[in-house]
C-alpha positions as CSV (number, residue, x, y, z in Angstrom):
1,X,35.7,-8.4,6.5
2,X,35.0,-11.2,8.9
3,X,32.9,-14.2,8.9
4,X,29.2,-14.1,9.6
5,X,28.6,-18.2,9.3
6,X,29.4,-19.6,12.6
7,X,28.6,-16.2,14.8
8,X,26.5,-16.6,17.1
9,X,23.8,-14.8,17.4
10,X,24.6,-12.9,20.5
11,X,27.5,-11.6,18.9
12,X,25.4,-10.7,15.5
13,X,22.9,-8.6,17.9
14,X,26.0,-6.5,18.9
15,X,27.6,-6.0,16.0
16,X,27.9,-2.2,14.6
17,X,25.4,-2.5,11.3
18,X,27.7,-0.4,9.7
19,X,30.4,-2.7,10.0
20,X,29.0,-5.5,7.4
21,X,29.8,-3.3,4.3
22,X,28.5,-6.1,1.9
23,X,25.5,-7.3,0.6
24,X,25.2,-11.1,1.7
25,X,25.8,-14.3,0.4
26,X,22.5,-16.3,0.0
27,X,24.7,-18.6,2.4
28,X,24.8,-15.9,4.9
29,X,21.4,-15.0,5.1
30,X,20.0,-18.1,5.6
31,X,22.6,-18.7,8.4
32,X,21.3,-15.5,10.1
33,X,17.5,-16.7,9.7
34,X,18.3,-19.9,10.8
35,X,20.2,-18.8,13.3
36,X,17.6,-16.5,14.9
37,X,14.9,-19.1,14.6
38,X,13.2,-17.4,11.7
39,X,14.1,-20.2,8.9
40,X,12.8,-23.5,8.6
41,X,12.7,-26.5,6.1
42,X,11.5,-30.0,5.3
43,X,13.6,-32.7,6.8
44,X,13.3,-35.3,3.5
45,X,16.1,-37.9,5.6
46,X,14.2,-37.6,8.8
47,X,10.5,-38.2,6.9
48,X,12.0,-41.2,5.1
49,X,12.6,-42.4,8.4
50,X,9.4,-42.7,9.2
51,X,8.9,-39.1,11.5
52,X,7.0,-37.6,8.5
53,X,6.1,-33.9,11.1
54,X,4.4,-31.2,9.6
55,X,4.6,-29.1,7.1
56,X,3.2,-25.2,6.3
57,X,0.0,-24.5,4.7
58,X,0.7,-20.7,3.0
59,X,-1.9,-18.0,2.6
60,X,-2.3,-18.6,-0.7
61,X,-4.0,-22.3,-0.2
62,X,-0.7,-24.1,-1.4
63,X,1.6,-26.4,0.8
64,X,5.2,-25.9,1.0
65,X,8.1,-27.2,2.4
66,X,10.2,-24.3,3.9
67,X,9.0,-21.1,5.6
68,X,10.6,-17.7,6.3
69,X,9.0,-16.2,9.7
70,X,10.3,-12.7,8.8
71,X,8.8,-11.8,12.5
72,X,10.9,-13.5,14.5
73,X,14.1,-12.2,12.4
74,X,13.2,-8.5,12.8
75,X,12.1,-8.3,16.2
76,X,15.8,-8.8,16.9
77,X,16.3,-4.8,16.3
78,X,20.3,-5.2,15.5
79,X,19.1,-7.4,12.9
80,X,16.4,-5.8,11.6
81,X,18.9,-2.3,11.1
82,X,21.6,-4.6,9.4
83,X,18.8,-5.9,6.7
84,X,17.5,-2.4,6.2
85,X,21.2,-1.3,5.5
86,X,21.3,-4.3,3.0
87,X,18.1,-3.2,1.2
88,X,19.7,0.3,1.0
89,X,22.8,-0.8,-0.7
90,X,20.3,-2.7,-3.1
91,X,18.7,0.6,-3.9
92,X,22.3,2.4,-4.7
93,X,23.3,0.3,-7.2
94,X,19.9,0.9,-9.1
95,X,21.4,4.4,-9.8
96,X,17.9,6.3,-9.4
97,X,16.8,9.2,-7.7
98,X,15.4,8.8,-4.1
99,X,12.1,8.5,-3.8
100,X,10.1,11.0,-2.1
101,X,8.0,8.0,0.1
102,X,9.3,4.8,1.2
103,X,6.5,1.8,2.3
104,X,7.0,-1.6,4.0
105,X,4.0,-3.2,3.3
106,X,2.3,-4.7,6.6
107,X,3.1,-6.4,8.6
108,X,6.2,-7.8,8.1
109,X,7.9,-5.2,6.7
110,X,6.5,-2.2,8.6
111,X,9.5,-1.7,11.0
112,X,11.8,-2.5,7.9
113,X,10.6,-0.1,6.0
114,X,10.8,3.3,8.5
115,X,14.8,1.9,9.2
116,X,14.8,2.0,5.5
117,X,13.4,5.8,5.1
118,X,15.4,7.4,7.9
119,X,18.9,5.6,6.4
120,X,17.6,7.1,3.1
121,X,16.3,10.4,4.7
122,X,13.1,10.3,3.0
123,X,9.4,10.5,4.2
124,X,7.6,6.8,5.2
125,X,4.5,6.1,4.9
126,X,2.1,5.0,7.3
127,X,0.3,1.5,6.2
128,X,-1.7,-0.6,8.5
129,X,-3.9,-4.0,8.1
130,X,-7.4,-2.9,8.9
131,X,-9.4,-6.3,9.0
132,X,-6.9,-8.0,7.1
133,X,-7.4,-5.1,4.3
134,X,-3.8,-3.1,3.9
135,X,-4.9,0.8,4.5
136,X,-2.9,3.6,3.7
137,X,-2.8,6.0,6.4
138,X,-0.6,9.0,5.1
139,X,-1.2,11.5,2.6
140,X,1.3,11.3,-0.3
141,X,0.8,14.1,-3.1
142,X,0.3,14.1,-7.2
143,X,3.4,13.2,-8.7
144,X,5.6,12.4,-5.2
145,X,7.4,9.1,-5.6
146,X,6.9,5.9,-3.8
147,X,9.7,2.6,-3.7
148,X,7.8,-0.2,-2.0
149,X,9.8,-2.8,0.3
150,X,8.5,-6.1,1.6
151,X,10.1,-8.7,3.7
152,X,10.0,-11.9,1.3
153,X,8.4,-12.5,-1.9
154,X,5.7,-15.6,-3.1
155,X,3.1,-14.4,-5.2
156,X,3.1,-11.0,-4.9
157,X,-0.1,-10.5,-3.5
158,X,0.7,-8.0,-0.9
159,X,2.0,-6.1,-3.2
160,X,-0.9,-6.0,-5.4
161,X,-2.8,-5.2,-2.9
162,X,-0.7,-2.6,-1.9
163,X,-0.2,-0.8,-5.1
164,X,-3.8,-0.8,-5.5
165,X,-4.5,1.0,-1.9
166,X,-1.9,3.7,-3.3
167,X,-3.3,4.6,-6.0
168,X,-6.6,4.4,-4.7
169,X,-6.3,7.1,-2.3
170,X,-3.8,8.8,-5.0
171,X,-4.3,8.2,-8.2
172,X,-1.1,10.5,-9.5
173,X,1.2,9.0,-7.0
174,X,4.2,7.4,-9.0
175,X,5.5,3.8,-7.6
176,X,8.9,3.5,-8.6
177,X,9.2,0.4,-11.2
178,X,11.4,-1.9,-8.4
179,X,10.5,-3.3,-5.3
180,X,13.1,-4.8,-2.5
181,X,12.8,-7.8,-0.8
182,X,14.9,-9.8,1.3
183,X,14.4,-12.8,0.1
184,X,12.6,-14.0,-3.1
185,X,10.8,-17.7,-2.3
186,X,9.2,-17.4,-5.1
187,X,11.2,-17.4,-7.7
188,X,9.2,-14.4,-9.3
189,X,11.1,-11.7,-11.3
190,X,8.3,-8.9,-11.8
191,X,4.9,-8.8,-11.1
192,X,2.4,-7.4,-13.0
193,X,-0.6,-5.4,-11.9
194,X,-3.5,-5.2,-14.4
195,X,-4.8,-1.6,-15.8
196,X,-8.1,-2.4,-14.4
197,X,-6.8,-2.5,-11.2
198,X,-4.6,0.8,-11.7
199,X,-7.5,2.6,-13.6
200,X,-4.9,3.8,-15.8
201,X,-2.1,1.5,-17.4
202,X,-0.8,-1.5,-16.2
203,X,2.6,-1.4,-14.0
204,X,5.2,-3.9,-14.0
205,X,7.4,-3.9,-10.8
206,X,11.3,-5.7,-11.2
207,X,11.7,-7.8,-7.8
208,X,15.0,-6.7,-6.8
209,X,15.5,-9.3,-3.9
210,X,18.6,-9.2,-1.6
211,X,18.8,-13.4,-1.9
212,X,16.9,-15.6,-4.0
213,X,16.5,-18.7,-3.0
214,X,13.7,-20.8,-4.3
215,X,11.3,-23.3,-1.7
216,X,8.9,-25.7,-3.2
217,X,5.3,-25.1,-2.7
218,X,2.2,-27.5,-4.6
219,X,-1.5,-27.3,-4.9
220,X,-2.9,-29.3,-2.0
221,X,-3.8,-32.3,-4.0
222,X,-0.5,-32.6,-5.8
223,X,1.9,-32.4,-2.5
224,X,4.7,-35.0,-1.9
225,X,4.3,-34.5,1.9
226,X,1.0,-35.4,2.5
227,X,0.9,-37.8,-0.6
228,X,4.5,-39.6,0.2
229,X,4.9,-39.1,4.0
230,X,1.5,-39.0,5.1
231,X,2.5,-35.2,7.2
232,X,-0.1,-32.9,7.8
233,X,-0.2,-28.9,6.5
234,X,-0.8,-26.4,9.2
235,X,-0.7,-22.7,8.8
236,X,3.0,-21.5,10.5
237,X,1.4,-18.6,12.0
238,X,-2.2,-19.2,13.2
239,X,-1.7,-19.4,16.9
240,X,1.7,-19.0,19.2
241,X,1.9,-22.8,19.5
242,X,1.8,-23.2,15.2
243,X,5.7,-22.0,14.7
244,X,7.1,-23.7,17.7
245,X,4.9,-27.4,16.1
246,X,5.7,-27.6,12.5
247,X,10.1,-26.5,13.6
248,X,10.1,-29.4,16.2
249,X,7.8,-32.3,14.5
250,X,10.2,-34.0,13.0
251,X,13.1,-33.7,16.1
């Protein structure tokens, strides 16, 4: 076993993915993310100082003071196959059956979820953002199975979303009971989606994250940032130029 804190990240894109045998530490992860530019947080000692920078605004409407880019950490494709391998080992020590489908919902965890399928040897299925609606594009069968992945975990509303496009297009399609993150923000540990929305029963889905690690998010009014430091909320991935702002505001 060696040491993945302090590798740099030329070495991490070379590394055989077979070769870290472990799931991570929390410490690890964030090293990794950090590492590859796809991690950042809220510098309290800097802001105090009087360089307040920005801060993300999230989809959901609330302001937070960390952000995963889970983009930027699997476009690097050595990385992306060594988190797939993670999320794998995650599955095996659930002790179920393979699913017959595996889905990564768009678009985060698209490429993550066909590494996913062909280290599990199962069928993935195809799911694109159509106008910002998620669309399921292959044809899973009555009573075929379905484990969902997704990059990180907030709310859940991808997920939802997701869920709902399933079994809209397949009404006897049978979503396994856990879905596998990478990391959980969110501090979530199942999400519910309504019977209305299933036209059946409602489903409860266990987050089985590979780290959790919790990041403070309030309701705009309420935020310390803005309300404290005077910093301004932008969203982290409107434009090319939105990332590379809020990650060097406060150098």
């Amino acid at each position: 076993m060696f040491k993945i804190i302090g590798m740099s990240l030329v070495t991490l894109s070379r590394i055989a993915p077979t070769s870290i045998d472990w799931l991570l530490a929390k410490e690890e992860f964030i090293y990794i993310a950090e590492s590859s530019g796809a991690f950042w947080k809220y510098n309290y000692e800097v802001a105090k100082k009087g360089k307040a920078g920005l801060h993300t605004l999230l989809k959901s409407g609330l302001h937070s003071d960390g952000f995963f880019y889970s983009k930027i950490l699997l476009e690097l494709q050595n990385v992306r196959k060594i988190m797939a391998r993670q999320l794998v080992m995650l599955f095996d020590q659930l002790g179920i059956v393979k699913p017959d489908w595996v889905i990564g919902i768009p678009d985060g965890a698209t490429e993550l979820g066909e590494e996913v399928a062909a280290l599990l040897g199962v069928k993935y299925a195809v799911m694109k953002k159509v106008d910002s609606r998620i669309v399921l594009e292959s044809s899973i069968a009555a009573d075929e199975t379905v484990l969902i992945i997704e990059d990180f975990c907030t709310k859940g509303t991808g997920l939802i979303e997701t869920v709902i496009e399933i079994l809209t297009k397949q009404p006897r399609a049978k979503i396994l009971p856990y879905v596998l993150y990478l990391l959980n923000r969110g501090g979530l540990t199942e999400i519910e989606i309504p019977a209305e929305k299933t036209g059946d029963e409602k489903l409860i889905l266990k987050v089985v994250p590979l780290v959790d690690h919790k990041i403070n998010d309030w309701e705009p009014p309420v935020c310390p940032l803005c309300n404290d430091y005077d910093s301004e909320a932008i969203k982290p991935k409107a434009t090319a130029e939105s990332w590379e702002a809020i990650t060097t505001s406060q150098q």
